[in-house]
N, C-alpha and C positions, 0 to 999 in steps of 0.2 A: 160665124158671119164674116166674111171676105170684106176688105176696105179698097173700094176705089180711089186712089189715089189723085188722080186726075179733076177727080170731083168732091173730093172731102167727104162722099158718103159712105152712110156702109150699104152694101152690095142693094140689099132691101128697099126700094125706090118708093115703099112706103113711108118710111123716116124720112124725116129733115134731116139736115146735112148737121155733123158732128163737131166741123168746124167752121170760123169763117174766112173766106181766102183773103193772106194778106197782102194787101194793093199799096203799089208805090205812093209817097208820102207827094203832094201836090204841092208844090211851093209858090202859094200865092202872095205878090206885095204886102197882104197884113199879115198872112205868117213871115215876111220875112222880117218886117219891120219889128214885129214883136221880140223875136229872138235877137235881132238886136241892139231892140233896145234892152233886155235881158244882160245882154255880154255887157253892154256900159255901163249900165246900173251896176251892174258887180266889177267890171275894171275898176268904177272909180271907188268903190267903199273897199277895192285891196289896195288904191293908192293911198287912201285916208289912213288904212289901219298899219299900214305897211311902209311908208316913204314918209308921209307927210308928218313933221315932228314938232305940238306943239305942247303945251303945258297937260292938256288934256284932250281926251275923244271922246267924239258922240257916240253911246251906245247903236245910234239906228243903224252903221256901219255895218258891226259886228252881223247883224239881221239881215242885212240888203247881201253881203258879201258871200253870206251860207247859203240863201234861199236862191241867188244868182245861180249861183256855183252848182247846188244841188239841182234844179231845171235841169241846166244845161249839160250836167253830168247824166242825168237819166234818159235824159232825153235822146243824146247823142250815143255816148259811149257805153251805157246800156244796151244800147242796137249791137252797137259793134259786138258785143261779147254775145249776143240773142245772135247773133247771123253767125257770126264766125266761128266760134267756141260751144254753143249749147245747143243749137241747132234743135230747137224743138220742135215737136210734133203733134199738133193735136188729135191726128188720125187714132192718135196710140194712145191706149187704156192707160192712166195712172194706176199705181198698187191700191190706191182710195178703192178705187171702181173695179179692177177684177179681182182685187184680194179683200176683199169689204168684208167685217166678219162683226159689225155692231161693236167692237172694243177699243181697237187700236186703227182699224183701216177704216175707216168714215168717209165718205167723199162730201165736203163741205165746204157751203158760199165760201168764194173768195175775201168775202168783206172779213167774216167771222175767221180766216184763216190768217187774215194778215193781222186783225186783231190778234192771236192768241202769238202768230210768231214775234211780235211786236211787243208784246207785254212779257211774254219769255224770253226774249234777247235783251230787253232794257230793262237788266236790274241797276246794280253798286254803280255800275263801272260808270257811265252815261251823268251818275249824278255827285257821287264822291272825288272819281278821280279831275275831273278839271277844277273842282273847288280845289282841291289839295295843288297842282299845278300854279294854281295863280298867284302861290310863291315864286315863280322865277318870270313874273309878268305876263303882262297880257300875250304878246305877238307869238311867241313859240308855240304855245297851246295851241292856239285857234289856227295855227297854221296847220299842226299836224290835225288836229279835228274835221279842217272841214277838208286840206287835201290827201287827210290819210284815209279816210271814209271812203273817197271817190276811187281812189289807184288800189285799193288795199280790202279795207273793212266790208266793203260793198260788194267789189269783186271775189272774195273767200266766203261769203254768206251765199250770194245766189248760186254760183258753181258747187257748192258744196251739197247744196239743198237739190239743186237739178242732176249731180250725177248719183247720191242718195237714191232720189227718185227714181233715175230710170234701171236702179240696182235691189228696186221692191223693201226700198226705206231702209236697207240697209247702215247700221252702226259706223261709224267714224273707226272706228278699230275692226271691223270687219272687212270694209273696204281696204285698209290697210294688209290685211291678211291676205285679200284677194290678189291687190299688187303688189307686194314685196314676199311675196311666201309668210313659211314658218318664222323665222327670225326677225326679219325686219318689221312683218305684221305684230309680234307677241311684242315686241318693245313695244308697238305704237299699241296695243293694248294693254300695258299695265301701264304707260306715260297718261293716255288719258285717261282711264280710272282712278289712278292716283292725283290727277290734278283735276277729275270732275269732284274726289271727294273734299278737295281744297276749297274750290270754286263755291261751290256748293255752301260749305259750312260758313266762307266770307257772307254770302247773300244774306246767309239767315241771320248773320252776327249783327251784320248793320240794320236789320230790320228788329233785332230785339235790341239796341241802341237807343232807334228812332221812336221806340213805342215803351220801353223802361219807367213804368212809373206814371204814364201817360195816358190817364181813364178816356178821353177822349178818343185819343188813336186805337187804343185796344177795342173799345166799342162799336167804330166804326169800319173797321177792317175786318173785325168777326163778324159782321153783319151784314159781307160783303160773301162770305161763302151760303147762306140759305138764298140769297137773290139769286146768286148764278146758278143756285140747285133749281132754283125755281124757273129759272131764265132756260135748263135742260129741257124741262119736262115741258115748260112751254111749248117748243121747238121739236119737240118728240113727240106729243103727244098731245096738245089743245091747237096750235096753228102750226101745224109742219111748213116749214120754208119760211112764212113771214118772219123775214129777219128786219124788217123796220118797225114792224109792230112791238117786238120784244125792246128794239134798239132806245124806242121812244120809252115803254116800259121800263128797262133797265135803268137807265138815266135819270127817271123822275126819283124810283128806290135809292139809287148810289146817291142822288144828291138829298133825300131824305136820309139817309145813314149819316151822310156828314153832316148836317143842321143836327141833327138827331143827339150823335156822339158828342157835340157840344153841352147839350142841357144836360143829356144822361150824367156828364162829368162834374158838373155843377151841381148833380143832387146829390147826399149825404150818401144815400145806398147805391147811386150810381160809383160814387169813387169808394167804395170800399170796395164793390164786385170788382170795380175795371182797372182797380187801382195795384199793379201787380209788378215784384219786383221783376229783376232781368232773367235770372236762374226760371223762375216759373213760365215765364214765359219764351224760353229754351225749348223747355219741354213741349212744350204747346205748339212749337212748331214743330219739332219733332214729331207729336204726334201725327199733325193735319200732314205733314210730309209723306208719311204713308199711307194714308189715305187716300191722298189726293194720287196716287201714282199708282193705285190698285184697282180704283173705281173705271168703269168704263171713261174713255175720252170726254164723250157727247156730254156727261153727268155735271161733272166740275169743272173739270179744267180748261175746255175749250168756253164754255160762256164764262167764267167767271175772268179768265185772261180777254176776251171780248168787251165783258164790262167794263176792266181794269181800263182798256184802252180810251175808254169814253174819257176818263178822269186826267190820265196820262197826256193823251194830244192835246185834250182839253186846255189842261192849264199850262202847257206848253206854249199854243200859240196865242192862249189871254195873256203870258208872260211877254211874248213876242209884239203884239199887238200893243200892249202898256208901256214899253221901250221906244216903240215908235210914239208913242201920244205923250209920254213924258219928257223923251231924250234926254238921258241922265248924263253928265258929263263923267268920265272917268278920270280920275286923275294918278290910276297905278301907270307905272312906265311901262313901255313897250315889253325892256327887258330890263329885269328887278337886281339889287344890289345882289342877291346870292346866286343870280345865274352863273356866273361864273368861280362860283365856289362848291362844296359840297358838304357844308355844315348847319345847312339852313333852319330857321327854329320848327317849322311844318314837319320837316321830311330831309332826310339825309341825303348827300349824294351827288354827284355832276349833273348837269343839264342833261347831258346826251350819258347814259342812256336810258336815265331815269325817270326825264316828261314823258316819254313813249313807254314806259311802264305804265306810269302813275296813274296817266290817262287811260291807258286801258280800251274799255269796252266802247269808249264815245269815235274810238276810231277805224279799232281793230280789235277783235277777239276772238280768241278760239274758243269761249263757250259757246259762243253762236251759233259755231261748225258743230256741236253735240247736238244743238237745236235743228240746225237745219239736217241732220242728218236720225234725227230721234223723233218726235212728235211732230212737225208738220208735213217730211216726204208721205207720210203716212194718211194725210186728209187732202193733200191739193187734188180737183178736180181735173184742171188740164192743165198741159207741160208747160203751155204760154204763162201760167201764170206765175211761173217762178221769179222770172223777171221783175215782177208787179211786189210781190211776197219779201222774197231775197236780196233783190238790191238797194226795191225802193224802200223795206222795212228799215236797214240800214240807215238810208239819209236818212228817215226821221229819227233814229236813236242819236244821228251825228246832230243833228239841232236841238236835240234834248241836251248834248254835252255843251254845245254852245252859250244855250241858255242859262246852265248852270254856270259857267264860265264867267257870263256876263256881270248872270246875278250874285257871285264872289266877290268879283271886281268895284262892283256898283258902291257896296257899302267903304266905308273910310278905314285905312290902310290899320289904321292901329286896330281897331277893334275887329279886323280881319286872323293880326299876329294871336293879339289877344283871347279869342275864341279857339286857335287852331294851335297854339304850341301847346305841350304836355305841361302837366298841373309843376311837374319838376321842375320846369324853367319859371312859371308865370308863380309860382308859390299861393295859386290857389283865390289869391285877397285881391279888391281891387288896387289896392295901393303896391304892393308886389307884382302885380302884373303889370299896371301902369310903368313901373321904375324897368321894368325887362324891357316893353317892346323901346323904353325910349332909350335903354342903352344897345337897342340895333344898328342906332345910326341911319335911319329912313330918314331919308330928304321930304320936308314939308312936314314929317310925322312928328308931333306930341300929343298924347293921350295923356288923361289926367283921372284919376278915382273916380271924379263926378259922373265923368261920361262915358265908362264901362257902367255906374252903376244905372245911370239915366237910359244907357243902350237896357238893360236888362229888364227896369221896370215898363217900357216900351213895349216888349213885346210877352210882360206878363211873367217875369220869369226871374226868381232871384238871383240868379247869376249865369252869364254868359261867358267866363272865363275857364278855358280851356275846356270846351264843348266841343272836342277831339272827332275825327271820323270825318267830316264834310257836310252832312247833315245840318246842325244846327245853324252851319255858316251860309247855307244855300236857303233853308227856311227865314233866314234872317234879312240876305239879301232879297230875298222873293216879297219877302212880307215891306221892305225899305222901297221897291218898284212900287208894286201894286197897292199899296198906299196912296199913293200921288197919283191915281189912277183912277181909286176905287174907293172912298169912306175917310181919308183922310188919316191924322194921325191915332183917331180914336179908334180904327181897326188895325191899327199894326201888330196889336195881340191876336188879332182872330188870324189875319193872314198868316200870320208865325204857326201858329198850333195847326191850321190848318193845312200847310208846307209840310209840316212833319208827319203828318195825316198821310197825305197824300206819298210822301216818299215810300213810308212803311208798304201802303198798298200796291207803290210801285214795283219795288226789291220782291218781294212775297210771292206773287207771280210768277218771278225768275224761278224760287225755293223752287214749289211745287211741280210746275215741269221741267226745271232741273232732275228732279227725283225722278219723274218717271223716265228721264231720256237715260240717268245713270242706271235704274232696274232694266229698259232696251240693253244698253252696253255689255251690263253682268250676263243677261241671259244670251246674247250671240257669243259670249267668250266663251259660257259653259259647254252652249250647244255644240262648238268646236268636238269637246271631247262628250258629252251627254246630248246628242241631237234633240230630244224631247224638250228641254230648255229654249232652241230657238223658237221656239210656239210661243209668239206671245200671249197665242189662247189662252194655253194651259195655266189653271188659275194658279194652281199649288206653285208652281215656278214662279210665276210672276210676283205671289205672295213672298216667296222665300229669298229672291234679288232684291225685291224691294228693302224687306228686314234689312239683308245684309249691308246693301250701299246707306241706308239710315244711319244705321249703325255708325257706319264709314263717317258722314260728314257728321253726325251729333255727337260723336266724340270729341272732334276736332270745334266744334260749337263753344262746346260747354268748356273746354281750355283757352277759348278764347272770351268767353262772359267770364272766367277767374283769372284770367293772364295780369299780374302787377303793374303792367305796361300800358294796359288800356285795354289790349284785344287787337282790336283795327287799325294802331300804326306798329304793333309788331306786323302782325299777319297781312298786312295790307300788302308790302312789297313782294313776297312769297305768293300772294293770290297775282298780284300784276306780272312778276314774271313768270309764274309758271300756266299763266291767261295764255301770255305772249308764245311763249313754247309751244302750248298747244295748237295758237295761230298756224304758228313755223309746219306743226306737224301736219295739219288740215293742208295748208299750200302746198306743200310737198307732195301729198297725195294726190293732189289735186292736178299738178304739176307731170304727175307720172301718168295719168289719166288724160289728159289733153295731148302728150308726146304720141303714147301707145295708141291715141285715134290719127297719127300721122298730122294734126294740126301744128307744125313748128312754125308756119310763118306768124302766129299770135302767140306762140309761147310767150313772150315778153310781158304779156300780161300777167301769165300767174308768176314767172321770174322775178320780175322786178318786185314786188311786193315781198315776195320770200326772203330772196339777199337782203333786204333791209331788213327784216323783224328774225331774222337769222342772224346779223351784226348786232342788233339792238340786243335780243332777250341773250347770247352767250357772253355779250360784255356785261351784261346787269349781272349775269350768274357769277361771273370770275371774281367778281366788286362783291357781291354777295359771299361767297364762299372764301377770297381770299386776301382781300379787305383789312390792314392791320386795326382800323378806326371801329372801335363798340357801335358805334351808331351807326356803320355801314354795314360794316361786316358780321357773319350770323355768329363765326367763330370766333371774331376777336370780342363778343360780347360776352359769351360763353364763357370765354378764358377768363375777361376781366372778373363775372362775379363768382365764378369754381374761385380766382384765386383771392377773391374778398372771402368769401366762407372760408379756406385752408387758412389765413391770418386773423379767423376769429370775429370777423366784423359781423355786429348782428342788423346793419340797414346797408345798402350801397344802393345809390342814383334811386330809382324812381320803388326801390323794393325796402320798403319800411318793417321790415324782419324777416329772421331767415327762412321760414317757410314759404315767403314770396321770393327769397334770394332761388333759393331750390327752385323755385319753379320757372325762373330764368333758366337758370343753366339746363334744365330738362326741355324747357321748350326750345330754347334756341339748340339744344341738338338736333334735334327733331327737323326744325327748319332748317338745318344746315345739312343735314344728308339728306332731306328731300331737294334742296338744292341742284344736290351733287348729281343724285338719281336721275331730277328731271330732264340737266343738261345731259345728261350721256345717254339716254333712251331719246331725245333729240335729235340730236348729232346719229345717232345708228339709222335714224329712221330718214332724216334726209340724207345720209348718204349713200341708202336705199334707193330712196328717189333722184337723183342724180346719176346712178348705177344704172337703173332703169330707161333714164332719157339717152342717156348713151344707146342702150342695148336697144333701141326703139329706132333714135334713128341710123342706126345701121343695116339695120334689118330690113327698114323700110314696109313692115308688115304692118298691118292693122291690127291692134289684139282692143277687145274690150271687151268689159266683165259684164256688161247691159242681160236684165232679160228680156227672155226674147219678147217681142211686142205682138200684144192682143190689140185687137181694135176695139177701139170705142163705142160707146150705145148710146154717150149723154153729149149735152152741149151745154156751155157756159163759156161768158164772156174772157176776154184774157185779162185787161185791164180792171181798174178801178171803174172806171166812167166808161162804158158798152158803148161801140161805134153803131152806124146807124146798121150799118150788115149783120152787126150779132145782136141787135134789139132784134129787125125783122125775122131774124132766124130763132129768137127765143121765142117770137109770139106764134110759128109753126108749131116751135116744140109745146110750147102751153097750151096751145089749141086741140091733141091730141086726144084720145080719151081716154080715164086714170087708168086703165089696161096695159096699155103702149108707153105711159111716163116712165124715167126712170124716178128711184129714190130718189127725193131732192134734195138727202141730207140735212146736215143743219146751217 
């Protein structure tokens, strides 16, 4: 069937129209006034956070200044990249719709799609890395958060996701083969394999972290995989389409799971079943990790990352919402006493280039680009909604980092140090810990035993010291908000456990479609040389990728649940920059992709973003790898305890005998030649793409790897909220009879 272009239809003047035409935007006095008032409200909360220097600030700033910012960035400069750069099409079949095969190509609601990209994009990063940040004060973070989201984070997820798309869901490492050839493609395929199985194993480390021990968490996040089973079969088979009927449905369950997990933890036989150490529960996600990446899409993973969502925005903007109705005053400084050092007791290292590590995922991340280029090209219904999916999925992960930000900051400085430096420094006691953070030297700071131990029996918990990772310092501060909100001091236990709850279920999400995008990736490298592997039909394949990238990241898991060090602040900066790397290598691509369609007068968009996270993650590498300080460097840590064990010593720093010493020195090699590996499969790969934007525009040819376009048979809205031309054009399409509908997905 032939598309009339003129008329959005297909040839068959029986159908409604596939898409709805888009009309210039009307600029009436209250839209203008609105927008704005929009820009002042956010001018004045970056004067407040930014210029104006007093003892302290009001949180509602931090709130007013992102959701400004974020409008105005989707609103505006979102077009520009939809009109200029991605130039989409509704005429034209997504891979969901002509490549539909019930497993991997689903075409489904956009609501259900931005839920699953949404809860698979926002794991660690979004919520560890700005707590871990707000050692070198508040202003740096939140700058790069909310203006590295908009120029950067935002703009590498939707492009990534839209030319995926119109290349039949095509792998981040295939696309790379497609533009760069044999060489420049096969580095960018073993760069991101090697760093999706890093990625990957960080997710699940801090989700067996957050849940260690914790009959609560563990009952309620397991509880969460038969609702979503159920939330399929719903959707497939009792109310096909009704996505508000499940949505209402889901929500009552998730929030009975969590009331639930509470009592189950409080009974005798609840905390022995749920009561599990961190090793067992390694495994556990190990297992559900292959699972969840072999089952058809529709089964698990799309509702249950859907349901995830409800919890995630959920207490995201009751967080947001409680900041305004509280206004907690902050009293950490713009910029903290170690910003301009590199020895801080959190996290080692200069300001620059290590907040844009640390931060990660709340800004910019090249997981995202495996996501957007893995599990959702593969379900969006039309092109337009990439935009909606990709960039706006983005903003909200960047005010997830915010909030986490805030809520670091919120609680009082010492019992901030105190929570977050390694057990080495704080010795474990309140009285040792007290005696550290106050030989820091923090202006205003004295912490005393009483009021570490008074913070810990507050939220139920006998000790809050050195509760490493970011987690327990973000359930801490959530629970110190929402308190004064919400039940007063006598729930700041429930909101604590509950924060912790809540995170595990957040990160877990990531795990699980993580997994399958990494079995995508295996199976397009194989198909290279075995074409039957690019099938992501074929089950036996899809089984035997999966195995193998499991494998990959639970190795790497489970050396991180025995790492002497903690786990999460060795490997944390190893996950951030070789996140970052990955970034680099997605823009790059992307970069060569936008040149080869002759667009140079908006190169600048994917440029500028690159050269910055291209300066950023190769100076972290060279600080990483050549580094003479243990605490910065992977090899000067290495050397220190190789040359503690050759002089006989059986403890050095944080490793209490020598088979923890050994297992420093073996991990930190490990981390220091992936290092090495991940800069120089980097570097090859954008100076592939670099090579490329030359050769593009010289040429002045058009080359792009696009397949070719079918036309479309369905219709759906582009946005979240349907204009009134695409309601009137659903209610033709509804009106049909079930003969003529298409599948409605899920």
């Amino acid at each position: 069937m032939s598309t009339d272009a003129t008329t959005s239809r297909p040839s068959d003047e029986d159908l409604p129209p596939v898409a709805a035409p888009e009309t210039p935007t009307r600029w009436t006095p209250l839209k203008i006034a609105v927008w704005t008032g929009i820009a002042l409200l956010g001018g004045v909360a970056w004067v407040m956070l930014a210029l104006v220097r007093g003892e302290t600030v009001n949180a509602i700033w931090f709130v007013f200044a992102a959701v400004c910012t974020y409008l105005i960035a989707y609103r505006f400069y979102s077009k520009v990249i939809e009109k200029h750069i991605a130039r989409p099409d509704d005429t034209r079949a997504t891979p969901a719709e002509h490549l539909a095969n019930g497993q991997d190509f689903v075409p489904t609601d956009r609501r259900v799609v931005f839920g699953h990209h949404f809860a698979a994009i926002a794991g660690a990063g979004p919520l560890v890395g700005p707590v871990l940040a707000a050692q070198m004060g508040y202003l740096p973070g939140t700058i790069w958060i909310i203006v590295g989201v908009v120029l950067a984070g935002a703009v590498q997820d939707y492009l990534v996701l839209f030319f995926s798309m119109r290349r039949g869901g095509r792998s981040l490492g295939q696309m790379a083969r497609d533009e760069f050839g044999r060489i420049g493609g096969t580095a960018a395929i073993i760069a991101t394999l090697l760093i999706m199985i890093i990625i990957t194993a960080i997710l699940a480390l801090v989700v067996v972290n957050a849940l260690g021990e914790s009959p609560w968490g563990v009952f309620s996040v397991s509880m969460t995989i038969p609702i979503a089973l159920f939330m399929g079969a719903y959707l497939r088979w009792i109310r096909p389409g009704r996505i508000t009927e499940i949505s209402i449905i889901g929500f009552i369950l998730l929030i009975a799971a969590i009331i639930g997990g509470g009592m189950v933890a409080e009974t005798d036989w609840g905390s022995a079943v749920f009561h599990l150490d961190k090793t067992t529960i390694a495994w556990g996600i190990i297992i559900y990790g292959f699972i969840a990446a072999v089952l058809p899409v529709w089964v698990l993973l799309a509702p249950r990352d859907y349901l995830s969502t409800f919890m995630k925005i959920g207490v995201i903007v009751a967080l947001a919402v409680a900041i305004v109705w509280v206004r907690p005053e902050i009293t950490v400084p713009a910029f903290s006493e170690f910003a301009g050092g590199q020895n801080g007791p959190v996290w080692s290292g200069p300001l620059f280039p290590f907040l844009f590590v640390t931060i990660a995922c709340g800004a910019l991340s090249g997981f995202h680009a495996l996501i957007s280029s893995g599990t959702t090209p593969k379900m969006v219904e039309k092109e337009r909604q990439t935009r909606f999916i990709g960039y706006g999925g983005m903003l909200m992960e960047s005010f997830v980092a915010i909030m986490a930000l805030v809520a670091a900051i919120s609680i009082d400085r010492g019992i901030y140090f105190a929570m977050n430096a390694s057990a080495a420094n704080t010795g474990g006691t309140p009285e040792t810990a007290a005696a550290f953070v106050n030989s820091l030297g923090l202006a205003g700071v004295h912490v005393t035993p009483d009021q570490l131990t008074g913070a810990a029996a507050s939220v139920g918990e006998e000790s809050i010291i050195s509760r490493t990772g970011g987690a327990p310092t973000l359930a801490f501060g959530l629970a110190h908000i929402m308190h004064q909100w919400i039940g007063g001091p006598d729930m700041m236990s429930f909101w604590y456990h509950f924060a912790i709850m809540f995170e595990a279920l957040f990160i877990l999400t990531a795990v699980d479609a993580g997994t399958r995008v990494a079995r995508f990736m295996l199976q397009d490298t194989i198909g290279n040389v075995v074409p039957k592997f690019a099938d992501t039909s074929w089950r036996l394949g899809a089984w035997i990728c999966t195995a193998i990238m499991v494998a990959g990241w639970g190795a790497v898991l489970l050396m991180g649940v025995t790492d002497p060090l903690g786990g999460i602040n060795t490997l944390f900066p190893l996950f951030g920059i070789a996140n970052q790397l990955l970034a680099a290598i997605a823009l790059a691509i992307v970069l060569a992709i936008v040149a080869r369609r002759q667009t140079f007068k908006w190169l600048w968009i994917v440029a500028l973003p690159l050269a910055f996270v291209t300066v950023v993650t190769i100076t972290g590498s060279i600080y990483k790898i050549f580094s003479p300080v243990p605490a910065v460097g992977y090899w000067a840590q290495h050397n220190a305890f190789r040359n503690a064990l050759a002089a006989g010593e059986t403890s050095f720093s944080t490793a209490k005998d020598v088979e923890s010493m050994q297992a420093v020195v073996r991990n930190t090699a490990v981390q220091g030649s992936l290092s090495v590996i991940f800069a120089v499969l980097s570097l090859i790969v954008i100076g592939y793409s670099i090579a490329a934007v030359i050769k593009a525009y010289r040429s002045g040819e058009v080359i792009d790897h696009e397949d070719p376009p079918v036309p479309s048979h369905r219709f759906a809205p582009a946005d979240l909220i349907a204009t009134a031309e695409e309601r009137a054009i659903q209610r033709e399409w509804d009106a049909l009879p079930a003969d003529q509908q298409p599948s409605r997905g899920h």
